[in-house]
SENU-623747 format. One record per residue (C-alpha): residue number from 1; residue in three letters; chain; x, y, z. Coordinates in steps of 0.5 Angstrom, whole numbers, plus 2048, in hexadecimal, padded with zeros to 3 digits. Example, Ala and Ser with C-alpha at 12.3 -4.5 7.8 and 13.67 -1.06 7.14 Angstrom:
<atom seq="1" type="ala" mol="A" xx="819" yy="7F7" zz="810"/>
<atom seq="2" type="ser" mol="A" xx="81B" yy="7FE" zz="80E"/>
END
This chain:
<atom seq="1" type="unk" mol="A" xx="7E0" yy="827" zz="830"/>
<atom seq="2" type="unk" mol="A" xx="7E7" yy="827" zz="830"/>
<atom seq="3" type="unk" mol="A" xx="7E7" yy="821" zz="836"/>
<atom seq="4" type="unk" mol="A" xx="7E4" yy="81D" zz="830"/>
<atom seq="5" type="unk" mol="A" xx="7E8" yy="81F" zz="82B"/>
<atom seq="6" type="unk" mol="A" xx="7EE" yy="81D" zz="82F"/>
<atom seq="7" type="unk" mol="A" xx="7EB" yy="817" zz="832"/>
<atom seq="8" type="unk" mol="A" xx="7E9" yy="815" zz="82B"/>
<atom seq="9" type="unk" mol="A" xx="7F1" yy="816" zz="828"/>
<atom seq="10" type="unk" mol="A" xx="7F4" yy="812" zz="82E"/>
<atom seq="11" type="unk" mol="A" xx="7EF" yy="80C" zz="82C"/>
<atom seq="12" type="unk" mol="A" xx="7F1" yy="80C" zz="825"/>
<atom seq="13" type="unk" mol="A" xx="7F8" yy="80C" zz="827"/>
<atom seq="14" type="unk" mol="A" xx="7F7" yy="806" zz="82C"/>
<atom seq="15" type="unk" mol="A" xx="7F4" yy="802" zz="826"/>
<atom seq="16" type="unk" mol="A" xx="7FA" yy="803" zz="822"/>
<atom seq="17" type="unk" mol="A" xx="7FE" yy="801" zz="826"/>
<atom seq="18" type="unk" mol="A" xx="7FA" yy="7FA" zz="827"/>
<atom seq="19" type="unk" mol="A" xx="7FA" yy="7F9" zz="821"/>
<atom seq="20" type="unk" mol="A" xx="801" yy="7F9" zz="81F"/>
<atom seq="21" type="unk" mol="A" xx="801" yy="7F4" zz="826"/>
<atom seq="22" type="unk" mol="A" xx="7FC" yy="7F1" zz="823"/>
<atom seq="23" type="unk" mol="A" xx="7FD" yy="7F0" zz="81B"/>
<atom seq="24" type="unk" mol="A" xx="803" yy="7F3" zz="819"/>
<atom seq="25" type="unk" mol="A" xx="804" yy="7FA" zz="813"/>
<atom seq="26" type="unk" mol="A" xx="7FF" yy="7F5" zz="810"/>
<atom seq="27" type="unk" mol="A" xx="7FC" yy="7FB" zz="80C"/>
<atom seq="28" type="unk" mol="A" xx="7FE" yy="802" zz="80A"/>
<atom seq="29" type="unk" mol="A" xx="7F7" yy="803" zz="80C"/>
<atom seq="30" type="unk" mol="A" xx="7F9" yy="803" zz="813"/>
<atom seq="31" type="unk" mol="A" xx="7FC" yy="80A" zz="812"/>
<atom seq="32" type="unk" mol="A" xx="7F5" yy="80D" zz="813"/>
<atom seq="33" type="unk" mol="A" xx="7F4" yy="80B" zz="81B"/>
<atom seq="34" type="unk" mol="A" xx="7FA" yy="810" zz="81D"/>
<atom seq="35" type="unk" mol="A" xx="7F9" yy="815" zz="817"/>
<atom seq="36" type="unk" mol="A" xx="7F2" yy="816" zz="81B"/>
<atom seq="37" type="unk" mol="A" xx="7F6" yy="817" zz="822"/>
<atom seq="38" type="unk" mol="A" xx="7F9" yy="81C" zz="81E"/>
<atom seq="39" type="unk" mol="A" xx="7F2" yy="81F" zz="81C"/>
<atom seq="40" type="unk" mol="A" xx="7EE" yy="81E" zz="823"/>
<atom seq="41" type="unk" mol="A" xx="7F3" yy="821" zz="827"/>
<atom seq="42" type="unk" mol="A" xx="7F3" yy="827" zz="822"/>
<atom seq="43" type="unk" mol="A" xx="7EC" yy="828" zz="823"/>
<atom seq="44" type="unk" mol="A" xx="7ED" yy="827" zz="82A"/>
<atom seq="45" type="unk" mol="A" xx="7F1" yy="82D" zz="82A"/>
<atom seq="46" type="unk" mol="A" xx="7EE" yy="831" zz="827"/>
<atom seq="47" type="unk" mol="A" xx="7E7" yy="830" zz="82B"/>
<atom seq="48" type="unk" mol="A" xx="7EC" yy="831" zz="831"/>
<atom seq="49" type="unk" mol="A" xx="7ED" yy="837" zz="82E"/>
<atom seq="50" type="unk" mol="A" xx="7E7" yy="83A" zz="82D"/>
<atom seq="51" type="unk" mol="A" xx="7E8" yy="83A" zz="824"/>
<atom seq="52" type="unk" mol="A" xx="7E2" yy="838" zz="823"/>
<atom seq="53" type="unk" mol="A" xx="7DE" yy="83C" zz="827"/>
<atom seq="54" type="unk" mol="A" xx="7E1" yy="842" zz="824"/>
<atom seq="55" type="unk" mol="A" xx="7DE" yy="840" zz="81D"/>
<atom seq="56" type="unk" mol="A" xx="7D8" yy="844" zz="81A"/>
<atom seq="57" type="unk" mol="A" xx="7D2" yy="841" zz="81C"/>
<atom seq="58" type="unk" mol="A" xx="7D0" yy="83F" zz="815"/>
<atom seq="59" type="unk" mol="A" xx="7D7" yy="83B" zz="814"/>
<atom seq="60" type="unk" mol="A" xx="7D6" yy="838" zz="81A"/>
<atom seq="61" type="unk" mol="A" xx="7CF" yy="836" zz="817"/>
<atom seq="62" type="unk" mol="A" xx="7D2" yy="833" zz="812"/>
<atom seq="63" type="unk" mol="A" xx="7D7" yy="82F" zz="815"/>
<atom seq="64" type="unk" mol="A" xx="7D1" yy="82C" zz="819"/>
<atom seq="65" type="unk" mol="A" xx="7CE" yy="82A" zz="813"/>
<atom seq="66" type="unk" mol="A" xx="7D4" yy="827" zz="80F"/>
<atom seq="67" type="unk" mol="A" xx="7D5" yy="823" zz="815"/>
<atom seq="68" type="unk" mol="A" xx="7CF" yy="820" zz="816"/>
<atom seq="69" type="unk" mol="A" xx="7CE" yy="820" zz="80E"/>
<atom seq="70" type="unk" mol="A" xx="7D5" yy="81C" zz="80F"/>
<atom seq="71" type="unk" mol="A" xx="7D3" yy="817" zz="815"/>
<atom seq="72" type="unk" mol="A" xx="7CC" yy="815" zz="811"/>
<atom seq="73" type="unk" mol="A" xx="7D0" yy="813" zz="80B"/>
<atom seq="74" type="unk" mol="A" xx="7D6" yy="80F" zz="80F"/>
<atom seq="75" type="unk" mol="A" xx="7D0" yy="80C" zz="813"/>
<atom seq="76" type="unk" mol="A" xx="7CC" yy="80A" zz="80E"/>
<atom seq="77" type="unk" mol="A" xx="7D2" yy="807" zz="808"/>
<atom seq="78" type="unk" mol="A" xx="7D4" yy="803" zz="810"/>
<atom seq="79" type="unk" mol="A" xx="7CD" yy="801" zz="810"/>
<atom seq="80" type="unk" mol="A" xx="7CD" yy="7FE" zz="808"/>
<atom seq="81" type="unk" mol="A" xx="7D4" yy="7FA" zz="80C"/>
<atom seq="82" type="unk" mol="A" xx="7D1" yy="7F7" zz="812"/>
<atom seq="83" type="unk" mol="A" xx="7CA" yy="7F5" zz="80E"/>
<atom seq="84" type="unk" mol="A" xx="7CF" yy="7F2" zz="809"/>
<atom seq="85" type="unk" mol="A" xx="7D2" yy="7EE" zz="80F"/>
<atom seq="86" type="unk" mol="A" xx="7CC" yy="7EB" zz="812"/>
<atom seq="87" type="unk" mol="A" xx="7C8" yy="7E9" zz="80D"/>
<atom seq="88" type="unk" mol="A" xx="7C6" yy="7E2" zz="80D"/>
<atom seq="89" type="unk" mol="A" xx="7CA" yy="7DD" zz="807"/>
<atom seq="90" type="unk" mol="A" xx="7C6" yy="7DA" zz="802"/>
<atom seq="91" type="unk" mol="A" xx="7C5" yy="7D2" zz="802"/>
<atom seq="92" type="unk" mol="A" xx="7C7" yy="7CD" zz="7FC"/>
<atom seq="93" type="unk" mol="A" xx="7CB" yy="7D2" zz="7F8"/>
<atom seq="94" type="unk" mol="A" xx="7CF" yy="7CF" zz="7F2"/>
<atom seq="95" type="unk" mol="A" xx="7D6" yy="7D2" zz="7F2"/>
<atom seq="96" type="unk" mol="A" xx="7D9" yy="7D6" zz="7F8"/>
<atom seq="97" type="unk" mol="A" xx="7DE" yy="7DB" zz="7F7"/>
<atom seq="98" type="unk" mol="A" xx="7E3" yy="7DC" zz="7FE"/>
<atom seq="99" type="unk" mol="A" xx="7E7" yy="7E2" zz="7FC"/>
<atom seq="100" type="unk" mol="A" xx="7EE" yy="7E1" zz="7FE"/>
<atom seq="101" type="unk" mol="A" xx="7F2" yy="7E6" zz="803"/>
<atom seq="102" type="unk" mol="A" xx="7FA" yy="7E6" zz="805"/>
<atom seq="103" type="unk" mol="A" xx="7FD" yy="7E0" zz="806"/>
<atom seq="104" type="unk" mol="A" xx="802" yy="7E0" zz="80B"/>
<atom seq="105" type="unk" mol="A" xx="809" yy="7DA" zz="80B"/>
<atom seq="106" type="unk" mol="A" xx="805" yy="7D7" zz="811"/>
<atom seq="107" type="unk" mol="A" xx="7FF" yy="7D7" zz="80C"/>
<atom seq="108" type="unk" mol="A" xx="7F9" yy="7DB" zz="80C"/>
<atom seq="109" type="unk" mol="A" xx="7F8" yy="7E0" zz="80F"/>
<atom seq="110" type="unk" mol="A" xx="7F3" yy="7E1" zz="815"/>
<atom seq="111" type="unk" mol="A" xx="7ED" yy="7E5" zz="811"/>
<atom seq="112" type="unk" mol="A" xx="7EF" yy="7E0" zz="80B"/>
<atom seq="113" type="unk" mol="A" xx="7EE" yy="7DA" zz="810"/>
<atom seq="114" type="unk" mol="A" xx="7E7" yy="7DE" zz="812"/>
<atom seq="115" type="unk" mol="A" xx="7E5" yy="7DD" zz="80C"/>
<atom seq="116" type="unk" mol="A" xx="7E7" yy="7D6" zz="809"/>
<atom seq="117" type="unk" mol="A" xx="7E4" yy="7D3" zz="810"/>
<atom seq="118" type="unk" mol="A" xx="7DE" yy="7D6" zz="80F"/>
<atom seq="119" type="unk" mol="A" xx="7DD" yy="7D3" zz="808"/>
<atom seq="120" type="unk" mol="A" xx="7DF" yy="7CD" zz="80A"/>
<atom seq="121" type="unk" mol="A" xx="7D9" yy="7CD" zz="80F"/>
<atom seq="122" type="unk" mol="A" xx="7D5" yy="7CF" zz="808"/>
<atom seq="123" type="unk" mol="A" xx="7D8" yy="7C9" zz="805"/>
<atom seq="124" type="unk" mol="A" xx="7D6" yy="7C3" zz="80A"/>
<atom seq="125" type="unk" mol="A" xx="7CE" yy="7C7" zz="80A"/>
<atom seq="126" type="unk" mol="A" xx="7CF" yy="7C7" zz="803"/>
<atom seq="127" type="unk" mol="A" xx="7D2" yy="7C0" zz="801"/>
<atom seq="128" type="unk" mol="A" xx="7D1" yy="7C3" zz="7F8"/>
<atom seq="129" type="unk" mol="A" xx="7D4" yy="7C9" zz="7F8"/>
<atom seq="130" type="unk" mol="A" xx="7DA" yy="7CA" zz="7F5"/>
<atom seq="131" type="unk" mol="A" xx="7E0" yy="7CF" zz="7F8"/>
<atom seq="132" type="unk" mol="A" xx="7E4" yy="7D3" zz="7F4"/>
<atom seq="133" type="unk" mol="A" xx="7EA" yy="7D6" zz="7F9"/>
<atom seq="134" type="unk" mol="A" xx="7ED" yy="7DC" zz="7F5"/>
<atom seq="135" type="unk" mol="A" xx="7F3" yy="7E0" zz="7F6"/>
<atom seq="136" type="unk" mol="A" xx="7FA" yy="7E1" zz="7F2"/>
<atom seq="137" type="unk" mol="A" xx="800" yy="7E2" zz="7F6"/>
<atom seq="138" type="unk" mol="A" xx="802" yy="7E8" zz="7F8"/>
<atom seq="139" type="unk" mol="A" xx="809" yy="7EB" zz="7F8"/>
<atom seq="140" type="unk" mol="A" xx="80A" yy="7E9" zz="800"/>
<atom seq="141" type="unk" mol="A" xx="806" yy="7E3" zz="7FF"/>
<atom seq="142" type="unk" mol="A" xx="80A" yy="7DC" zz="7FF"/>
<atom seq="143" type="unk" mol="A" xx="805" yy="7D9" zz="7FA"/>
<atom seq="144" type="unk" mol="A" xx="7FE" yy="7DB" zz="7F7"/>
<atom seq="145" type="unk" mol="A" xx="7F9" yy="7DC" zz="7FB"/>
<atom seq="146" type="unk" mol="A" xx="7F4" yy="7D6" zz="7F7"/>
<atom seq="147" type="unk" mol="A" xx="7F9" yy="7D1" zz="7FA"/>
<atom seq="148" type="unk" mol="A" xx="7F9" yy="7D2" zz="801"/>
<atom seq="149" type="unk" mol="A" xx="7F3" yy="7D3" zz="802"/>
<atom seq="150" type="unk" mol="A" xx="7F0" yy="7CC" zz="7FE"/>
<atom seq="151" type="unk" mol="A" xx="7F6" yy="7C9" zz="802"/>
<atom seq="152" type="unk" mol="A" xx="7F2" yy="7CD" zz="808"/>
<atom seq="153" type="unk" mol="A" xx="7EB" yy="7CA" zz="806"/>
<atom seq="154" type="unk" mol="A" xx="7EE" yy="7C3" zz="805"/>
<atom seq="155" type="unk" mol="A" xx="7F3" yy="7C3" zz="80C"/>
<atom seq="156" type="unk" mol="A" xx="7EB" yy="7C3" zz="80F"/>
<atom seq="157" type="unk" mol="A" xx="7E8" yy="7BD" zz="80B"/>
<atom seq="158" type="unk" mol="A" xx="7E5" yy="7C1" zz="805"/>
<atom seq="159" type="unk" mol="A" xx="7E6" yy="7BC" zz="7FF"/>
<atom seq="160" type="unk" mol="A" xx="7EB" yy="7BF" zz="7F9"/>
<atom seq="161" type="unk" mol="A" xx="7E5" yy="7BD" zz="7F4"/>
<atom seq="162" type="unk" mol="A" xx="7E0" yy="7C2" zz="7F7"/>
<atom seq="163" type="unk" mol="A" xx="7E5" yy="7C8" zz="7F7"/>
<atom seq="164" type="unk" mol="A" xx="7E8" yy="7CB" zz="7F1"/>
<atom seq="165" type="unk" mol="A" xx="7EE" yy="7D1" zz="7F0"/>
<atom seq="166" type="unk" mol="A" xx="7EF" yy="7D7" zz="7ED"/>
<atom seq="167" type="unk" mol="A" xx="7F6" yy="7DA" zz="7ED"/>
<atom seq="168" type="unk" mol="A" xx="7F7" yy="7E1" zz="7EB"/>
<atom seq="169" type="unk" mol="A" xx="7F3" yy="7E5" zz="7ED"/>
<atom seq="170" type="unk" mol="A" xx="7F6" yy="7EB" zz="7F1"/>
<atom seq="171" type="unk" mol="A" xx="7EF" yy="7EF" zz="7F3"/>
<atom seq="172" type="unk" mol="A" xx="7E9" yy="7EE" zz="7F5"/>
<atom seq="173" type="unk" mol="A" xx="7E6" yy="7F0" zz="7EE"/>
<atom seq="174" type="unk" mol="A" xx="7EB" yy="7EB" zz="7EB"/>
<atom seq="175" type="unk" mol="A" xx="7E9" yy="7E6" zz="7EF"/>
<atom seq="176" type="unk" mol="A" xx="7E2" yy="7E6" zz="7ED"/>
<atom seq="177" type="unk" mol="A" xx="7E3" yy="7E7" zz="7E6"/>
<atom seq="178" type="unk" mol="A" xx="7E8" yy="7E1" zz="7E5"/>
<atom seq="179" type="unk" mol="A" xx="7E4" yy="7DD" zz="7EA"/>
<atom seq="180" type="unk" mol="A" xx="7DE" yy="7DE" zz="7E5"/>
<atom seq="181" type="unk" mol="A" xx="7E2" yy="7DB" zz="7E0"/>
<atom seq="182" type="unk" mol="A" xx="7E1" yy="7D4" zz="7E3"/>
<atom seq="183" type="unk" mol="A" xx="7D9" yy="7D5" zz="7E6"/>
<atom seq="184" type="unk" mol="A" xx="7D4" yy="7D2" zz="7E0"/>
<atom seq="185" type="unk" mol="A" xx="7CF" yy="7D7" zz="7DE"/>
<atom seq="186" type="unk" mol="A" xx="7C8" yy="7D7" zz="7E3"/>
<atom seq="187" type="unk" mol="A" xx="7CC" yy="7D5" zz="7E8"/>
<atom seq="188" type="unk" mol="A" xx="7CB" yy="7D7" zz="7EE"/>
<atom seq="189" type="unk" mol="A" xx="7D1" yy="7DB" zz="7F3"/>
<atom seq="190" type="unk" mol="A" xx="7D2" yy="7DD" zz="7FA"/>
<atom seq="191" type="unk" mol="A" xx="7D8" yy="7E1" zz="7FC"/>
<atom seq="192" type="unk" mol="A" xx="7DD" yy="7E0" zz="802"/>
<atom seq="193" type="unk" mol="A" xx="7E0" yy="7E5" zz="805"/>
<atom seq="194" type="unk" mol="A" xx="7E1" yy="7E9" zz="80C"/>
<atom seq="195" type="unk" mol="A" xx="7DA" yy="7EC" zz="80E"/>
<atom seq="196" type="unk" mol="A" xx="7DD" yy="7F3" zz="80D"/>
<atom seq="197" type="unk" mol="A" xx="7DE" yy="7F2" zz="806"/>
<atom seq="198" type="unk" mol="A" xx="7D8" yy="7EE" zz="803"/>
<atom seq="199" type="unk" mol="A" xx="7D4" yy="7F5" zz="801"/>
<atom seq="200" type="unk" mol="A" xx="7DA" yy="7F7" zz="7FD"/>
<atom seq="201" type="unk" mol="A" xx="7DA" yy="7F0" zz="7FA"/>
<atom seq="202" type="unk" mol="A" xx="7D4" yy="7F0" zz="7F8"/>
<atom seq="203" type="unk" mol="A" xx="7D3" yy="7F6" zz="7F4"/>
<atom seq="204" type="unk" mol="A" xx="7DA" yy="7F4" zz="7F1"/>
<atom seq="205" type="unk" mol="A" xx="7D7" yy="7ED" zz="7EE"/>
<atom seq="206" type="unk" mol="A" xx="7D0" yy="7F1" zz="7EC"/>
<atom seq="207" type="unk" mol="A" xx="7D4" yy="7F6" zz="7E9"/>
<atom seq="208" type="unk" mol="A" xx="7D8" yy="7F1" zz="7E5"/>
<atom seq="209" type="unk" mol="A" xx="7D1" yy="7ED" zz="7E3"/>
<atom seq="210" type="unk" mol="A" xx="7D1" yy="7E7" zz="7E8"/>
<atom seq="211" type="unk" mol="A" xx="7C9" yy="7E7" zz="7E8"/>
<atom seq="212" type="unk" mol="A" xx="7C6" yy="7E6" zz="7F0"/>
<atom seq="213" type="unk" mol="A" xx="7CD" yy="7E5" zz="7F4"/>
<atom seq="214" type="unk" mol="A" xx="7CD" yy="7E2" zz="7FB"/>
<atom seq="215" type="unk" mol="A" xx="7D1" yy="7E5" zz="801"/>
<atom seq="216" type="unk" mol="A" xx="7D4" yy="7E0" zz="806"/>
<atom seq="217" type="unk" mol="A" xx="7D6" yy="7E4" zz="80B"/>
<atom seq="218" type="unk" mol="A" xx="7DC" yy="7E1" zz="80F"/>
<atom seq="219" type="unk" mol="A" xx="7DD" yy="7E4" zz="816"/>
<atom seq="220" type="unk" mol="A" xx="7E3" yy="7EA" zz="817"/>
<atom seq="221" type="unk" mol="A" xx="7E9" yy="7EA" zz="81C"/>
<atom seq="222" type="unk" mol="A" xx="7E5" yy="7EF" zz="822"/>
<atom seq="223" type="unk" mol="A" xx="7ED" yy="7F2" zz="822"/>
<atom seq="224" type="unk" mol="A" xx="7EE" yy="7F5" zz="81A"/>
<atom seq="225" type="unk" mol="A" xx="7E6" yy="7F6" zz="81A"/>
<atom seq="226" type="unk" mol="A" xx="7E6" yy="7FE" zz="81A"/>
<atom seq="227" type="unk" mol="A" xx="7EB" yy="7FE" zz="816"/>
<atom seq="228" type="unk" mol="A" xx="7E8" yy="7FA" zz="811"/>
<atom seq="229" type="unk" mol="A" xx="7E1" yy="7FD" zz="813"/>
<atom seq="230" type="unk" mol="A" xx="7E5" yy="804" zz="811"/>
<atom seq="231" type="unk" mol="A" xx="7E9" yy="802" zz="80C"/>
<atom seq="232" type="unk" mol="A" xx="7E2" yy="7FF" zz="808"/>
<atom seq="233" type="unk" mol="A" xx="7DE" yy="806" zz="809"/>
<atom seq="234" type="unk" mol="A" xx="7E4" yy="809" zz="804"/>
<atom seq="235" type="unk" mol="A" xx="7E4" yy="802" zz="800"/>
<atom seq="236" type="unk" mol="A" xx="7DD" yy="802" zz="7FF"/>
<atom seq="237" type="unk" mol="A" xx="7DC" yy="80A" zz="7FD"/>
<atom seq="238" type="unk" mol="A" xx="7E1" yy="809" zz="7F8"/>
<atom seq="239" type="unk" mol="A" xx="7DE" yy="803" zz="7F4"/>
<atom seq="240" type="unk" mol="A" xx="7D6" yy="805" zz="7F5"/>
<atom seq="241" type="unk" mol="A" xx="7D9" yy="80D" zz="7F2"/>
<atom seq="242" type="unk" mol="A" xx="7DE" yy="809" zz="7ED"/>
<atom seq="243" type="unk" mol="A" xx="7DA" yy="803" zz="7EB"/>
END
């Protein structure tokens, strides 16, 4: 077990330092990949050393039970993210809402790009829906988020009638709430975004009144994606627990 332990915190290292090759200290988040080589290697020490074994029977049992109880839950909140990231987009939807990411000086970024192509390709097989590109600007940001991502939209031949902004929103929630201000009554919604955030999107938009929202999954970066798969468990717990 303890060749595990430390195999398993050798990974977690090695993907942290792809990732900073990759992306950048994009998110403090990241923190957690070489807190986990701490963890394991931790572990491995104490299986190397025979703690465990040491332990009463009934504390072992325990330990057994919480793990398990443990992998279970963390399994099954995945599951909801990956059911949320395969499920097939509703045809013939009225507005869409592309939820806004980090904008880079050169423009969006790779997970932003992700999600602008894919609701472009909703936008040709679905000539009458009306695009709304949401997202302000953030601190490193060089214009708001709206902007660059309708600019994107048009660069590829999307016409300017056919998307309208919404500019100072700074979070998810925000972006729905404010985008619904510009959706008429009855009409019905879909929402883009990276397939690993669409679960938690959905039960936002339920939570804030849209009546029967639509996912619309875009692809994720296969580099960032445990990273986000992991970060989204955490997110996901919080606002099911809070909301």
């Amino acid at each position: 077990m303890h060749i595990i332990c430390f195999a398993a915190g050798m990974i977690c290292l090695l993907y942290f330092i792809i990732l900073l090759l990759y992306s950048g200290f994009t998110s403090a988040f990241y923190l957690i990949w070489p807190a986990m080589t701490i963890g394991f290697l931790i572990l491995g020490f104490l299986f190397h050393h025979g703690f465990f074994a040491h332990l009463p029977g009934a504390v072992r049992t325990g330990l057994m039970i919480l793990c398990a109880a443990s992998f279970l839950f963390f399994a099954g909140v995945e599951g909801m993210i990956i059911k949320g990231a395969i499920q097939a987009p509703a045809a013939g939807l009225n507005y869409v809402i592309v939820l806004g990411a980090h904008v880079r000086p050169t423009g969006p970024s790779r997970a932003l790009a992700l999600r602008l192509d894919r609701a472009y390709t909703y936008a040709l097989e679905n000539p009458d829906a009306v695009l709304i590109v949401s997202g302000g600007q953030g601190s490193n940001e060089p214009c708001t988020e709206a902007s660059s991502m309708k600019q994107y939209l048009m660069d590829k031949g999307l016409s300017e009638n056919q998307i309208l902004m919404e500019d100072q929103s700074t979070n998810t929630r925000e972006n729905l709430i404010f985008s619904a201000q510009l959706i008429p009554d009855n009409a019905s919604v879909g929402i883009v975004s990276n397939g690993f955030h669409i679960c938690r999107a959905l039960h936002l938009a339920k939570v804030l009144g849209y009546k029967n929202a639509a996912g619309i999954p875009a692809k994720s970066d296969l580099i960032t994606q445990p990273a986000n798969l992991l970060r989204e468990f955490f997110a996901v717990v919080k606002d099911f627990w809070l909301l």
